[in-house]
C-alpha positions in Angstrom: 81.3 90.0 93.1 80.9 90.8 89.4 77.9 88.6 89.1 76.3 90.0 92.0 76.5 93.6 90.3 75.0 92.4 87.2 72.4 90.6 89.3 71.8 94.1 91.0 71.5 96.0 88.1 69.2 93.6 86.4 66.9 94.0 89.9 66.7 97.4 90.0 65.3 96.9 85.9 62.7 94.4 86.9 61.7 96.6 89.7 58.4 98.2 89.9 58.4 102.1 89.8 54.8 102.7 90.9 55.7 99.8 93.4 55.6 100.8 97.2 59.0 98.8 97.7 60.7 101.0 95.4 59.0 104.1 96.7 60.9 103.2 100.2 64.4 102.4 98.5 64.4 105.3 95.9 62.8 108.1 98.9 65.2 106.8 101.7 62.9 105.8 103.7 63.7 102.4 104.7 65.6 99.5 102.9 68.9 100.0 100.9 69.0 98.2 96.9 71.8 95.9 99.3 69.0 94.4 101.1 66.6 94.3 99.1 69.3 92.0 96.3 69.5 89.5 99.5 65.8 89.0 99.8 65.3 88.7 95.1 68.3 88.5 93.9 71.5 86.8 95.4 73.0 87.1 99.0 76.7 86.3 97.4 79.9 86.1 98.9 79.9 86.3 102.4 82.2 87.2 105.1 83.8 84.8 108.5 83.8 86.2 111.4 87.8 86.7 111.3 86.6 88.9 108.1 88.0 86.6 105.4 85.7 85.8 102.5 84.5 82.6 102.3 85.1 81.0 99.3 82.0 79.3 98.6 79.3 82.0 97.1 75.6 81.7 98.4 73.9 81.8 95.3 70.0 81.3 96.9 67.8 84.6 98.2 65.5 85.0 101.3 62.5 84.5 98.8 63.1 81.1 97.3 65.2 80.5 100.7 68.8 78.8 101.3 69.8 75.1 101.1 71.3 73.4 104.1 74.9 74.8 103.5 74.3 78.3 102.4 72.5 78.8 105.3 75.3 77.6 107.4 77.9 79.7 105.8 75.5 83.0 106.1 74.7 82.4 109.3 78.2 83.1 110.8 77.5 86.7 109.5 73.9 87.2 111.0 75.9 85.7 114.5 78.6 88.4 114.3 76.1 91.3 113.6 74.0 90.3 116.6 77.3 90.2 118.9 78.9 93.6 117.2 75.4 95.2 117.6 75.5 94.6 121.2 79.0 95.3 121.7 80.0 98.1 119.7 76.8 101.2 119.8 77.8 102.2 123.1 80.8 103.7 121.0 79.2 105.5 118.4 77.6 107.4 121.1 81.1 107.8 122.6 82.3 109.3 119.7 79.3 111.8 119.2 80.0 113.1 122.7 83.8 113.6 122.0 82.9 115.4 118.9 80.9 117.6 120.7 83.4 118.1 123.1 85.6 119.6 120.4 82.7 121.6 118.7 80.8 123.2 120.8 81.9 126.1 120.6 81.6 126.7 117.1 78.6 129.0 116.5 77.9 131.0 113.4 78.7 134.5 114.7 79.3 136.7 111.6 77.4 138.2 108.0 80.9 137.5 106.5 84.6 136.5 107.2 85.7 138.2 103.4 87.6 135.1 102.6 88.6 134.7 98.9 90.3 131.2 99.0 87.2 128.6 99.8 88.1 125.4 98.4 87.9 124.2 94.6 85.7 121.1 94.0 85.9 119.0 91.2 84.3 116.0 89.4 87.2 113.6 90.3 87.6 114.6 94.0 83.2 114.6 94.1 83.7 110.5 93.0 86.0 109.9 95.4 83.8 110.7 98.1 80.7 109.3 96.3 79.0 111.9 95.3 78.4 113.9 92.3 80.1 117.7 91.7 76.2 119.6 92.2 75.6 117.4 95.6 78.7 119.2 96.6 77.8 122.1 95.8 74.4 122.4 96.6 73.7 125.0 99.6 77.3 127.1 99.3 78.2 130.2 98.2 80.7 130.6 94.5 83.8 132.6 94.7 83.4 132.5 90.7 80.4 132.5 88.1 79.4 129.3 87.6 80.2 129.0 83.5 78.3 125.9 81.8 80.2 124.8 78.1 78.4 126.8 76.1 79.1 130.0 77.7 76.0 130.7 79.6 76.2 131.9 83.3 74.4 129.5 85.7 75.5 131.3 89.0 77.1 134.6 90.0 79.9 135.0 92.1 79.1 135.1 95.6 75.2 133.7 95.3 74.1 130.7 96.8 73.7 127.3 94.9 69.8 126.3 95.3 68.1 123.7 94.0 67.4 124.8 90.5 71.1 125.9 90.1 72.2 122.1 91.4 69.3 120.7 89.0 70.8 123.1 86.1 74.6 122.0 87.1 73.3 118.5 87.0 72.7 118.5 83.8 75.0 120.8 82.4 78.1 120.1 80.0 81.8 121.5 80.5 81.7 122.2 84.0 85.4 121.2 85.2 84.9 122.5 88.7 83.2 124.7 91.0 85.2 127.6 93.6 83.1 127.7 96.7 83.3 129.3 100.1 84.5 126.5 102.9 84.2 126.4 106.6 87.9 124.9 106.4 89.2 128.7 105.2 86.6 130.6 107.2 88.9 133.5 108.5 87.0 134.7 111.7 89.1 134.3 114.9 86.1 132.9 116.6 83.1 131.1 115.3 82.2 131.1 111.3 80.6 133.1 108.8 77.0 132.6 107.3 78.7 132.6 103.7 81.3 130.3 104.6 78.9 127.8 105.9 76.1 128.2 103.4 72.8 126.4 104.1 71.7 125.0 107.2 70.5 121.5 106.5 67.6 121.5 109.1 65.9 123.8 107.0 67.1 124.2 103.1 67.7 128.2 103.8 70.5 130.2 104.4 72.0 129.6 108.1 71.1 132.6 110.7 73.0 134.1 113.2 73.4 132.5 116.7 73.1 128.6 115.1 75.0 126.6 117.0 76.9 124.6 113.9 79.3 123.0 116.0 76.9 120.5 118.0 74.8 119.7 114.7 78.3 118.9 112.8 79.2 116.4 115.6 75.6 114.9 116.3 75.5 114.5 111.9 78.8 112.5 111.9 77.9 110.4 115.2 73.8 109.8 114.3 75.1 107.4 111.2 78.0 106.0 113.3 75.2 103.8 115.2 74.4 102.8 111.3 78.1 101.7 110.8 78.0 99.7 114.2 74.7 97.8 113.0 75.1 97.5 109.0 76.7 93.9 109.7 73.1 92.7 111.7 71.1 94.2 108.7 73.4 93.2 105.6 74.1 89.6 107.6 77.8 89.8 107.5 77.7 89.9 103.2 81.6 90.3 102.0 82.2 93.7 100.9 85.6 95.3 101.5 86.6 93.9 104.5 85.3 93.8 107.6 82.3 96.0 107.8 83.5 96.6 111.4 86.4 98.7 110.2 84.0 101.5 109.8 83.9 103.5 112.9 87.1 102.4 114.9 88.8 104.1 111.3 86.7 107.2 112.0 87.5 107.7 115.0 91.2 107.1 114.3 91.2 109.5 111.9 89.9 112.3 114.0 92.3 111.3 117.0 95.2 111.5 114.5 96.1 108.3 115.9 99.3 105.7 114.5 96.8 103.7 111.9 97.4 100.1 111.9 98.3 99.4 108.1 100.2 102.1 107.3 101.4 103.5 104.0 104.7 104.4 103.3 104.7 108.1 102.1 107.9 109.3 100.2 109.8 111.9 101.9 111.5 113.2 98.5 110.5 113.8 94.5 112.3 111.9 92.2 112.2 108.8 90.4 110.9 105.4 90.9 113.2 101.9 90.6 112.1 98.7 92.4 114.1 95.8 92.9 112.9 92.6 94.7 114.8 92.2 98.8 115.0 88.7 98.7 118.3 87.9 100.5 119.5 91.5 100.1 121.5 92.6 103.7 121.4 96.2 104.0 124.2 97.3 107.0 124.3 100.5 108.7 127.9 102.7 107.8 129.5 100.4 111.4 129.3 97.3 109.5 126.1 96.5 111.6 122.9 94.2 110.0 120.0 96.3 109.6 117.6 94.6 107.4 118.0 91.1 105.7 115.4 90.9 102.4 112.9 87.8 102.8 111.0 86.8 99.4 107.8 88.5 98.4 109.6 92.1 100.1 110.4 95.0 97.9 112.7 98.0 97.6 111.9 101.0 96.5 114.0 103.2 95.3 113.2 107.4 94.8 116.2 108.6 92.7 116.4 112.4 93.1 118.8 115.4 93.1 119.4 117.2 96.5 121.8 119.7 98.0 125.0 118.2 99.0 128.0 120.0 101.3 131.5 119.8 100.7 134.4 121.3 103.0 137.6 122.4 102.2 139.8 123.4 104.6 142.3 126.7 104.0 145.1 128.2 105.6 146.1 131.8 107.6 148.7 132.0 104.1 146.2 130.7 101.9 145.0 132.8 99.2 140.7 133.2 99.3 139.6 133.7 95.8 136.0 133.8 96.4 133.4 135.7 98.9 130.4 134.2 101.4 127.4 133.8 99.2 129.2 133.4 95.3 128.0 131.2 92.5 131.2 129.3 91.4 131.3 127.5 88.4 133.2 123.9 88.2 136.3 123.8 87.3 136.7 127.6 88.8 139.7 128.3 91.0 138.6 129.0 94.6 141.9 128.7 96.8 145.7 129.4 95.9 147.7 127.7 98.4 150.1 129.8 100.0 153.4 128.1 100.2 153.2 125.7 96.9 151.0 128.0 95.0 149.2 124.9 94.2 145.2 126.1 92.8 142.1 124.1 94.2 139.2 124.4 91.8 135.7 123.6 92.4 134.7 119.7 91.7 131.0 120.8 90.8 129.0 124.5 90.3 127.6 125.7 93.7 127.1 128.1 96.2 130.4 128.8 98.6 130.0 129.8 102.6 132.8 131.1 104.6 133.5 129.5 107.9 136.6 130.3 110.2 139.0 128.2 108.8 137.6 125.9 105.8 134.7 126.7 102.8 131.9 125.8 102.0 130.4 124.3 99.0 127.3 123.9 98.2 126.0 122.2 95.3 123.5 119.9 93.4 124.1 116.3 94.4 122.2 112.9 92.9 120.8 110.8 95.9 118.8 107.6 96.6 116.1 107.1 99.1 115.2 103.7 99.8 111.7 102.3 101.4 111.4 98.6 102.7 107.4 97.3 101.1 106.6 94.6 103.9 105.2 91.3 102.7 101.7 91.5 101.7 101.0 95.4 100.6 100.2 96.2 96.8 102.6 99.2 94.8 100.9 102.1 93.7 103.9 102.9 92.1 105.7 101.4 89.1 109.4 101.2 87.7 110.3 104.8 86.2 107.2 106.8 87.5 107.9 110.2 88.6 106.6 110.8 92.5 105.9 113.6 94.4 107.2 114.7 97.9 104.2 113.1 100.5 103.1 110.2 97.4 102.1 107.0 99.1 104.2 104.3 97.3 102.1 101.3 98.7 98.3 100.8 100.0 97.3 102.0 103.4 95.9 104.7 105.8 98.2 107.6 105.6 99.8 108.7 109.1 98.6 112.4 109.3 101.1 113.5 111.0 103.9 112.5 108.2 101.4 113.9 105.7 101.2 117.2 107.8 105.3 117.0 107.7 105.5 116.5 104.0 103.0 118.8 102.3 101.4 120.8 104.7 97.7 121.5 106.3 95.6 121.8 103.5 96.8 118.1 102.5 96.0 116.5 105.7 92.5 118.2 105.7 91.7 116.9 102.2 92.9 113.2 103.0 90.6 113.4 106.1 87.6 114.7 104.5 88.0 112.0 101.8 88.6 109.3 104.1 86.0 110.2 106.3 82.7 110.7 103.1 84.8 107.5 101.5 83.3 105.2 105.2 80.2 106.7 105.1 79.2 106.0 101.4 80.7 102.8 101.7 78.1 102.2 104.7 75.4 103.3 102.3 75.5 106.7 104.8 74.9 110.3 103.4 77.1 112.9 105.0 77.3 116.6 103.8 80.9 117.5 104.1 80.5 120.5 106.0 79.7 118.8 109.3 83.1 117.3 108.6 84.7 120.6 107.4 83.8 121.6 111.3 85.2 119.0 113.3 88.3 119.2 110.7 88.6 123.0 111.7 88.8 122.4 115.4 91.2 119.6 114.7 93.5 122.6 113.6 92.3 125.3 115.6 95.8 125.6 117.7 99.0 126.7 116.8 102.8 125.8 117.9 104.8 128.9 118.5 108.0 128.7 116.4 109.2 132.3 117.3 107.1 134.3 119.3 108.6 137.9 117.7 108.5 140.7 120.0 104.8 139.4 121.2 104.0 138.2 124.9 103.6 134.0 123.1 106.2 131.7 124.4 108.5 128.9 122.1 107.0 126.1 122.1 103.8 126.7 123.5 100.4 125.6 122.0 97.8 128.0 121.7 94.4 128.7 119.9 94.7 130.2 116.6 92.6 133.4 117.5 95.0 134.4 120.7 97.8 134.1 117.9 95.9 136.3 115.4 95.0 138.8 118.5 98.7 138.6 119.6 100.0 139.4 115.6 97.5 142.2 115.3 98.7 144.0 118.5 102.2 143.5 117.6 101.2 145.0 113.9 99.5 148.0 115.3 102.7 148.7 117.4 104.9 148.6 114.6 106.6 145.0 116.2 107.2 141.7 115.0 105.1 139.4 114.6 104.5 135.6 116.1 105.2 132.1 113.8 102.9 129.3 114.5 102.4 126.5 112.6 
């Protein structure tokens, strides 16, 4: 792989700039640098159709032309692209009329929505998705001046990032990261705001009233989904990341919140890392039962971490209560005086005592161990004595959202699927302006679960859209009544 980079770079070098091949590559027009390294440079390592590399690199080019072998080993990708092209479009169409489904109804309605959060973009989450920070930027609103390392002021809070602000940002120093306003946090009940959505695309100008954002966001996301289907047929099955089928059966995956296939383990707790190797370790559940039996090549990990622990002790009608419901007890402090020996309990550890009919109690700081079982065949991301956060993947692996969702919250889960989704696309050599995503994201979480429905006319338990639960809490505000808790 490395000496196919090196050939790549040393292509685009030789490359002509007044040249009408590079003139289609470098404009977008046509052709990718990918395709055009097959046809002067090197085709590489290529793929079988089962998706395994094949170890044999073809080290010839469509110019000069292939010996007998090399064309036999490439020619098991060119087959599968011909079948997967035939097979798999009629899904990316699919896709693009489920998306618009969902977003149809999303139309910019309002000037603006007065939202102060917007989302906070940064160099290191721009190369994740493939892009650089300006790209990002380019066509929103800033919730802050845009200030470049020297102190000068590229941007005003609350303008709009044009093209000679992204050329000036592209070239400035010291810019960390950039606040700008986000369809994700767009507060209107229906619809978006023109400042949260920024420019519309089809024109390079600020969006109007009335545009229906919701249909151009799904028909952006499913156009280049044909792309994914076909990029095995034009790139002839190369090797590069697995499987170049992966692409849109993930996205769609991802936007269906379905189980993924490989999954990461996520840990539920922040604490500590130790690992140990399973092999021939039994682990039995507290009835003596078997419950897991270590093979080799498993792993344990281990979160070490400190957690609230209970501890009852039961009292008597004659014994003597020396503490209330609520108090901070030290250790060692005396909490019961029993009534017939007048023998003293003390507290074992420093907590926090409840009363309950008949026994108290305590609770306090406790030291715990979670352990995860790493299957056979996934790499760590983790290593002995790290310190991990509470939703952390510990292994490799699509992250199930709804775990995610349980472990740190909304804005977590929208991230992860933004990033996953611009991560494909680049991959496929596909540009996607995160926005259209930001949309189909924001229906993905446009209904609420009713925790407690206050003293409103919402029912536990029942799913409804956000805006009839921010119509619901406004009534029961103007009455001077509780409110509903969704989540």
């Amino acid at each position: 792989m490395e000496a196919k980079e090196t050939v790549l770079a040393h292509m685009k070098n030789v490359l002509d700039k007044d040249g009408s091949v590079f003139a289609m590559i470098d404009s977008g027009a046509r052709g990718s640098y990918a395709q055009l390294g097959q046809v002067i440079g090197m085709k590489g390592l290529v793929a079988s159709p089962s998706g395994d590399i094949i170890e044999l690199p073809v080290k010839g080019n469509f110019k000069e032309g292939f010996g007998v072998l090399e064309f036999f080993i490439s020619s098991h990708g060119t087959r599968k692209g011909l079948s997967d092209t035939a097979l798999r479009t009629a899904n990316a169409g699919y896709l693009t009329r489920r998306l618009v489904d969902v977003a149809q109804d999303v139309v910019v309605t309002e000037e603006d929505c007065g939202d102060k959060d917007g989302e906070v973009f940064t160099h290191e989450n721009s190369k994740e998705v493939g892009q650089t920070l300006a790209e990002r930027v380019w066509g929103r609103f800033v919730l802050a001046d845009i200030i470049d390392g020297e102190g000068n002021v590229l941007l005003k809070k609350g303008e709009v990032v044009d093209e000679p602000t992204r050329r000036s940002i592209e070239n400035a120093k010291g810019i960390r990261e950039i606040h700008v306003r986000s369809v994700l946090q767009c507060k209107l009940p229906k619809g978006i705001c023109v400042k949260c959505y920024g420019y519309n695309l089809c024109h390079n100008d600020v969006v109007k009233r009335g545009v229906a954002a919701g249909i151009i966001a799904a028909q952006s996301i499913g156009e280049p989904g044909t792309q994914l289907t076909m990029r095995t047929f034009h790139l002839g099955g190369v090797a590069g990341g697995g499987d170049i089928t992966q692409g849109l059966p993930r996205v769609e995956e991802l936007f269906e919140a379905r189980n993924p296939k490989r999954k990461a383990i996520l840990t539920e707790v922040e604490g500590k890392i130790e690992i140990e190797d399973a092999d021939g370790k039994i682990i039995t559940s507290p009835t003596g039962r078997k419950i897991f039996e270590g093979r080799r090549g498993q792993k344990i990990v281990k979160v070490h971490f400190e957690g609230v622990d209970e501890m009852e002790i039961k009292t008597l009608k004659s014994d003597d209560v020396k503490v209330e419901e609520g108090e901070e007890v030290k250790k060692g402090q005396v909490i019961v005086v029993k009534g017939k020996s007048g023998e003293e309990i003390k507290a074992p550890y420093g907590g926090v005592i409840k009363k309950d009919r008949r026994k108290l109690i305590l609770s306090y700081q406790g030291k715990h161990t979670k352990e995860y079982i790493v299957p056979i065949g996934f790499n760590l991301y983790v290593a002995e004595g790290d310190t991990v956060e509470k939703g952390q993947a510990l292994t490799e692996g699509s992250i199930n959202l709804r775990e995610l969702f349980e472990l740190k919250g909304r804005d977590a889960v929208q991230r992860y699927i933004l990033k996953e989704i611009q991560a494909i696309y680049a991959s496929q050599g596909q540009r996607l302006n995160d926005k259209h995503v930001e949309i189909i994201v924001k229906q993905m979480f446009s209904r609420d679960y009713i925790e407690d429905p206050g003293q409103t006319d919402l029912l536990p338990g029942e799913t409804v859209e956000r805006s009839q639960l921010m119509k619901a809490n406004m009534a029961a505000t103007a009455a001077g009544e509780k409110e509903a808790i969704g989540r």
